[in-house]
N, C-alpha and C positions, 0 to 999 in steps of 0.2 A: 504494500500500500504506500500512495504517497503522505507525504508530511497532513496535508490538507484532507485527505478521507481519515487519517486516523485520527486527526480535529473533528473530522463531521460523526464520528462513530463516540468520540468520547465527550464532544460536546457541542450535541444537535442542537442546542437553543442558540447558538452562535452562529448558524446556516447562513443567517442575511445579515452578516457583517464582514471584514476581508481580517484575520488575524495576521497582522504582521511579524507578533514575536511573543515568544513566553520564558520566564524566566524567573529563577526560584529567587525570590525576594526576602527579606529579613523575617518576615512574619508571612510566610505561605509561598502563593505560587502568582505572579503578576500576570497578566494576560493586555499584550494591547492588540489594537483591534482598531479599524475604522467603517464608519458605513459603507455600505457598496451601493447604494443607489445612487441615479444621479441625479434627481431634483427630491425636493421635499413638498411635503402637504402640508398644507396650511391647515391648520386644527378649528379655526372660525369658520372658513369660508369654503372649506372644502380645494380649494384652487392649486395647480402644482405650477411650481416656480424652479428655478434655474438660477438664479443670481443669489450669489453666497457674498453674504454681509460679512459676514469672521467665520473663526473656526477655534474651539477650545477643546480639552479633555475632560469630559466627565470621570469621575472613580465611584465605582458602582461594586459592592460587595455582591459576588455571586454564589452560586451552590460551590459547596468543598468537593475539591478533588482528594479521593485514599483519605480524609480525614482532614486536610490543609486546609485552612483557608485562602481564599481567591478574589482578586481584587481585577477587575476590570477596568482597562485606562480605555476608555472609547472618544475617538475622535466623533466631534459631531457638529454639523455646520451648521448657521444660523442665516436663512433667509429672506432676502425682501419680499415679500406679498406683493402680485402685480394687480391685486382687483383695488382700485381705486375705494371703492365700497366698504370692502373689509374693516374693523375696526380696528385692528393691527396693524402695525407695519412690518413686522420682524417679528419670524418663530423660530425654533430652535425644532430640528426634526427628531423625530421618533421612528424608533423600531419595534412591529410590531411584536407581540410575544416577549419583547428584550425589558425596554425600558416604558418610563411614565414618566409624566409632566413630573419635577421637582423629586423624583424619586431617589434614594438613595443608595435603591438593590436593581437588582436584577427582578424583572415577575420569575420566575420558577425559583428565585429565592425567597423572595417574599410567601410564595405561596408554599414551601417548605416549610416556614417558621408560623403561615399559618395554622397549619395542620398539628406542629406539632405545639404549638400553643391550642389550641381546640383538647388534645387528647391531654395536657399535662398542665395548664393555666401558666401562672405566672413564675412562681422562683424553681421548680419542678422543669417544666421548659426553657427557661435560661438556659439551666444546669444540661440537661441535653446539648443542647442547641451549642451551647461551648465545645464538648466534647465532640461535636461532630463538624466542627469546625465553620460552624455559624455564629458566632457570638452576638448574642443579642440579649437588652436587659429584660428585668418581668415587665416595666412599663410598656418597652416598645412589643412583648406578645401581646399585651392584652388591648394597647392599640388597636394591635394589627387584627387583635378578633374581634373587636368593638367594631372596627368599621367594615367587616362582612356584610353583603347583604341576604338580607330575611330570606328564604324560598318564601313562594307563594303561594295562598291557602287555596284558592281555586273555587271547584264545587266539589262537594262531598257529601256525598249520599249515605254512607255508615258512619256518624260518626262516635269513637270511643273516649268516654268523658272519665277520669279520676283525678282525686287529689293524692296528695303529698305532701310530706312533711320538710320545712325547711328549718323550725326548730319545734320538735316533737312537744306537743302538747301544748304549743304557743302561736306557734303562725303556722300556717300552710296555706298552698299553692296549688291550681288547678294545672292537669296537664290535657287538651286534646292533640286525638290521632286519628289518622282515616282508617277505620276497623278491618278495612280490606287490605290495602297496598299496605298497612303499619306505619305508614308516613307522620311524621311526627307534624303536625300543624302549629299548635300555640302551647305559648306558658302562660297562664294568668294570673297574676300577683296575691291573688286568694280566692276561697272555696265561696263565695257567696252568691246569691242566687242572683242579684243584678247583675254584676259582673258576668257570668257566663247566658245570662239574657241577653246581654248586652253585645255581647260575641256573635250569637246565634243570630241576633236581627241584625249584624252585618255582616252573615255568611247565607245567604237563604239558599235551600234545595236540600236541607238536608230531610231524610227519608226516616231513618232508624239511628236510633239514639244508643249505644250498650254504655250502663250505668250499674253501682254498686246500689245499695239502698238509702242512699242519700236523701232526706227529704225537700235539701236544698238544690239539688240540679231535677229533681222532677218538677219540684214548682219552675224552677227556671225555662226550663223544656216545654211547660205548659201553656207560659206566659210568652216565649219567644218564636217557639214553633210548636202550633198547638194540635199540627195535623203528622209531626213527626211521631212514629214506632219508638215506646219504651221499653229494652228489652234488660231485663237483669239478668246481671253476672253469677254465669252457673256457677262458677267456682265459691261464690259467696253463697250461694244457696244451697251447698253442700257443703261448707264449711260451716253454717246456721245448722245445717241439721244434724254435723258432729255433734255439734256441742248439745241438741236438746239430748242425743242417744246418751252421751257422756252421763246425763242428771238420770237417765232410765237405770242406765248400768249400776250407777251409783245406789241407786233407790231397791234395783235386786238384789245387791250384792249378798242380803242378812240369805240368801236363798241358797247360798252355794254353801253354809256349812256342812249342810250333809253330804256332800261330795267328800268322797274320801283322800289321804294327803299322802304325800310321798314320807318315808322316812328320812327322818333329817340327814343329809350329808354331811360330811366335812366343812364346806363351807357354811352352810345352814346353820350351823351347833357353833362357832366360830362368830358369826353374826349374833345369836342367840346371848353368847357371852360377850360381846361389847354394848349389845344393849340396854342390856342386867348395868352393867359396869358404868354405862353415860347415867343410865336416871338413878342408880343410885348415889350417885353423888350431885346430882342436881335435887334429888328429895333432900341430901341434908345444904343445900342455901349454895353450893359449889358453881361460882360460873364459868362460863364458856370457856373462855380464857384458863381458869384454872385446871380445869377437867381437859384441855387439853393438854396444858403444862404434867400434870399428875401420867396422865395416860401414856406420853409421847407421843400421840396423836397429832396430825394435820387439825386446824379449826376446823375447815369445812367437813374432814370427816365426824367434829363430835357436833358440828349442824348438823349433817343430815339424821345420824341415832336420837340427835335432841328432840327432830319435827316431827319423829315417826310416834304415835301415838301407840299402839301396837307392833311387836317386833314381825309379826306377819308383814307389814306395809313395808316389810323391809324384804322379804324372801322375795325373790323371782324365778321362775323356773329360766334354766341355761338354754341357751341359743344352740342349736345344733345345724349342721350346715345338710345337705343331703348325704346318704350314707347309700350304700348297696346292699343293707340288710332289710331297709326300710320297704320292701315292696313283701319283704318274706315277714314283719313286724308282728301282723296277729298272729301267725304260724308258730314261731315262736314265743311269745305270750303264752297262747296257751298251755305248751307244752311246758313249759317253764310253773305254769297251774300245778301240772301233774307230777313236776319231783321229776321230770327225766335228763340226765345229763346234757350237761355241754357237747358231748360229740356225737351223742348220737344226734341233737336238733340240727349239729352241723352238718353231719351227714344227710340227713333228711332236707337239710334248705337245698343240698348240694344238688338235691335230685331232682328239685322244684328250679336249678336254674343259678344256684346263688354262686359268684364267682373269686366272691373276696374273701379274704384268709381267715387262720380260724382267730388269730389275736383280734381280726378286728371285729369279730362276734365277740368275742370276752369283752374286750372292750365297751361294745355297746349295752350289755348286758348289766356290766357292773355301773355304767352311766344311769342306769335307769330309763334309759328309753323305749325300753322293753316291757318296762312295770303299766301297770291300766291306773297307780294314783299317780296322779302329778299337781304340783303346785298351781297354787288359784294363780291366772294374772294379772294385773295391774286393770284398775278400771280405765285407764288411757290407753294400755295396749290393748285391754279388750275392743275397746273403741276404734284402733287401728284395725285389728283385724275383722270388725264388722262391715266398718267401712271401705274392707277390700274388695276385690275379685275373689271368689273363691278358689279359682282356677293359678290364682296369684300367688297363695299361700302356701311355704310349705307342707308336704303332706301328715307328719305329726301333728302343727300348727292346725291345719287343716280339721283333722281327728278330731280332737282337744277341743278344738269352737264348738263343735257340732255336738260333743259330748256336754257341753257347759248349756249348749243351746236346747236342748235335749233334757236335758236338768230342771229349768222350769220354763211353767208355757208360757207365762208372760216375755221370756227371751226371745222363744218361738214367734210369735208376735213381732216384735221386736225387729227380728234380724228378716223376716218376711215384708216388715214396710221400708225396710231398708232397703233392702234386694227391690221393693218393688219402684222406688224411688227412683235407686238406679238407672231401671230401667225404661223409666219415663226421659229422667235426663240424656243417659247415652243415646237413644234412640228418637230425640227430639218427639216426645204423644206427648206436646202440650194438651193436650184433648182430656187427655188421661187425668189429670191433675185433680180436677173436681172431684172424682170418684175416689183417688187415694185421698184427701183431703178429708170427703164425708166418712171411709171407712177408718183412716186411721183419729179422727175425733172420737169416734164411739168406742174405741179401743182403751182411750182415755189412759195412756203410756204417759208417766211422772214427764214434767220439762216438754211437752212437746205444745200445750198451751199456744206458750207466746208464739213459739215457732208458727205455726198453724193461724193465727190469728196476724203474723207481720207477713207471712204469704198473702190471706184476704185482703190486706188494706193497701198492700201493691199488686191486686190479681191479673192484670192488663199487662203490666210489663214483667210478672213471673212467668206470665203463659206466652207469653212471646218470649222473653229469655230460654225457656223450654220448646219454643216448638222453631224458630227463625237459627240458623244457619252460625249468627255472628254472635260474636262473645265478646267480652271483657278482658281476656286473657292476655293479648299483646299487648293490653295496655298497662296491665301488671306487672308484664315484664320489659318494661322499658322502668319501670319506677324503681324495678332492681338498678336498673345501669344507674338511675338516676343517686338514689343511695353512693351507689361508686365516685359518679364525679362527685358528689359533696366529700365523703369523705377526703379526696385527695387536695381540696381547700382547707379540711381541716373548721369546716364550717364559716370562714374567712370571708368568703366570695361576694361579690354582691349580687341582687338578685340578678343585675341585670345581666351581668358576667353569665351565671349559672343560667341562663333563660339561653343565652346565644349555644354554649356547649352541648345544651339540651335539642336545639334543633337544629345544632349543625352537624353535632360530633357524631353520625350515622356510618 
């Protein structure tokens, strides 16, 4: 290659300039260069002129070469305007893609140190931006992201409405999105129902609305566009219905004593003795601080024996991963009933298919995974595992619900209006609603009350949240990303900073 292609291959934004020479300078790499056109455009009038007034060197910081920095000497000539008209007399010409009026960089520099001011803000992006051989301070990123301009909100047919916290529990901020494309559209300085009115009646066309249960953006919605679709967010609407199941589980728990227990293990009896040990030295005035001095205990560990009211709320049954005994599991149970040895059930799984050794049968046998008692668990993991797929869980896991669900009917109940929930939500029968609605009323399940009563009093946009297509979802997950840029300000930022990052940094 010649000199000049391996310029155009290492530094294509230089195309339409003539580089006369480069050369390793004190602080980087120099670069001089003149235009290669041969008249200039005049920037008012449009007009192209030929008559060169002067000529001087611009120094234009541009993108690093390997890490250096790169400074730009460009010759550039200044000419007379021939339109009489003109309100100029004399401009100074531009390159396109290169340079700007009064500019200091290079555009593909600038718009480097855009970007990386968008992804890291102010002293975070300096610090970058040095290292790769841009030097630039936090004033001049946040400039340079300050004066980006907005995209444009357009029309938008789905749109996705939440808040956000800018300081938790004190201020918050609305964020919309277009529910389809995810397109970030606006920030708005807070949650209040004019304000997002006020948005809506200078965006009109929009169709469907996906909202949380705010009773501030529904009135706004009403007020703004009153012929837009309310639809609410599934995710919250199964999130509402953890929490009534949570107060069910809670309310059966006295049910599950006569299910029978595993015998204590090692860890079990271990547990059993630190929590003998925390209360009774909190029965005689002993606190936290001392009981753990005394004990040699971590604080947080003599919190937690401290909150536990019962040392049960402290047992958990152990987590076990899939195993290859687990398909032969009743087979063995049983036999295990009857007093028959280890080798003969090994022998007998062998025959049924089983292909793993015989430790890892002892193994699982002395775990207890084999026993039909097992530990009650947690009214929150119960909760998790109700609110799963059954087909999700492992197959122990699995057992174990159906045995607990099995145990009393009111569970049976229970895990049947859940599953039936479900399958109103996954399969969009907003249709459906009414009927689970009237049957699980009569059911009259602890905590499900409210739940059932704040479904009727938004029933227009729950049944269209259930039966319409678009969700809330993306918009929840931009509020993650949102989380991220606050914290990388350290909560610092101002809003207006954090609003530009918000709808640019995609």
């Amino acid at each position: 290659m010649c000199d000049h292609e391996w310029l155009d291959v290492l530094l294509p934004h230089l195309t339409g300039v003539v580089v006369e020479q480069v050369e390793r300078a004190e602080r980087g790499v120099l670069v001089w260069a003149r235009v290669e056109a041969e008249d200039g455009v005049c920037p008012s009038c449009g007009g192209r002129s030929r008559r060169v007034h002067s000529r001087y060197h611009r120094g234009l910081a541009d993108v690093s070469i390997a890490g250096q920095p790169v400074t730009l000497r460009l010759q550039v000539r200044r000419f007379f305007c021939d339109d009489i008209n003109c309100p100029i007399r004399t401009f100074a010409e531009q390159v396109d893609g290169l340079t700007a009026k009064h500019a200091r960089r290079t555009s593909p520099s600038r718009a480097a140190l855009e970007h990386i001011g968008l992804a890291l803000a102010g002293r975070a992006g300096a610090r970058l931006a040095a290292r790769l051989g841009m030097a630039a301070g936090r004033s001049t990123l946040l400039r340079l992201v300050h004066a980006l301009p907005e995209p444009e909100v357009g029309t938008v047919a789905v749109l996705g409405v939440d808040d956000f916290a800018i300081r938790r529990g004190r201020k918050y901020a609305t964020l919309l999105i277009d529910a389809v494309t995810h397109r970030r559209l606006d920030v708005l300085p807070d949650r209040k129902a004019d304000t997002v009115a006020a948005w809506l009646r200078e965006h009109p066309g929009v169709e469907v609305v996906c909202r949380d249960g705010s009773a501030a953006y529904a009135e706004a919605i009403r007020q703004a566009a009153p012929k837009a679709v309310q639809a609410s967010d599934r995710w919250h609407l199964w999130h509402n219905l953890a929490t009534a199941v949570e107060k069910s589980v809670v309310a059966f728990a006295a049910s599950w004593s006569s299910t029978p227990r595993a015998a204590d293990s090692a860890l079990a009896e271990r547990t059993r003795e630190r929590f003998a040990a925390v209360h009774e030295l909190l029965n005689q005035g002993v606190g936290l601080l001392e009981c753990a001095r005394r004990l040699g205990w971590a604080l947080n560990t003599v919190k937690r024996y401290a909150r536990a009211e019962r040392v049960e709320d402290l047992l958990r049954p152990p987590r076990y991963g899939p195993c290859l005994v687990d398909a032969h599991r009743d087979h063995v149970r049983q036999r295990m009933t009857e007093n028959i040895p280890v080798t003969r059930i090994l022998a007998e799984i062998r025959e049924q298919g089983y292909t793993g050794s015989a430790n890892l049968l002892v193994r699982y046998i002395n775990q207890g995974r084999a026993d039909p008692e097992r530990l009650m668990p947690s009214p929150r993991r119960l909760v998790s595992w109700l609110m799963s797929r059954p087909k999700d869980l492992p197959e122990p896991t699995r057992r174990h619900l159906d045995d607990l669900i099995a145990s009393c009917p009111r569970m049976t109940t229970l895990a049947t209006r859940v599953r039936e929930f479900a399958a109103i939500l996954t399969g969009r029968r907003g249709q459906d609603l009414a009927t689970w609605t009237t049957t699980t009323r009569g059911d009259a399940l602890p905590g499900f009350d409210s739940y059932l009563n704040g479904l009727e009093k938004d029933w227009d946009a729950t049944t269209a949240g259930l039966t319409l297509p678009y969700s809330n979802g993306p918009t929840e997950g931009i509020n993650n990303k949102i989380k991220m840029l606050k914290r990388q300000t350290y909560g610092k930022a101002s809003f207006s900073l954090l609003r530009k990052r918000i709808l640019l940094d995609q």
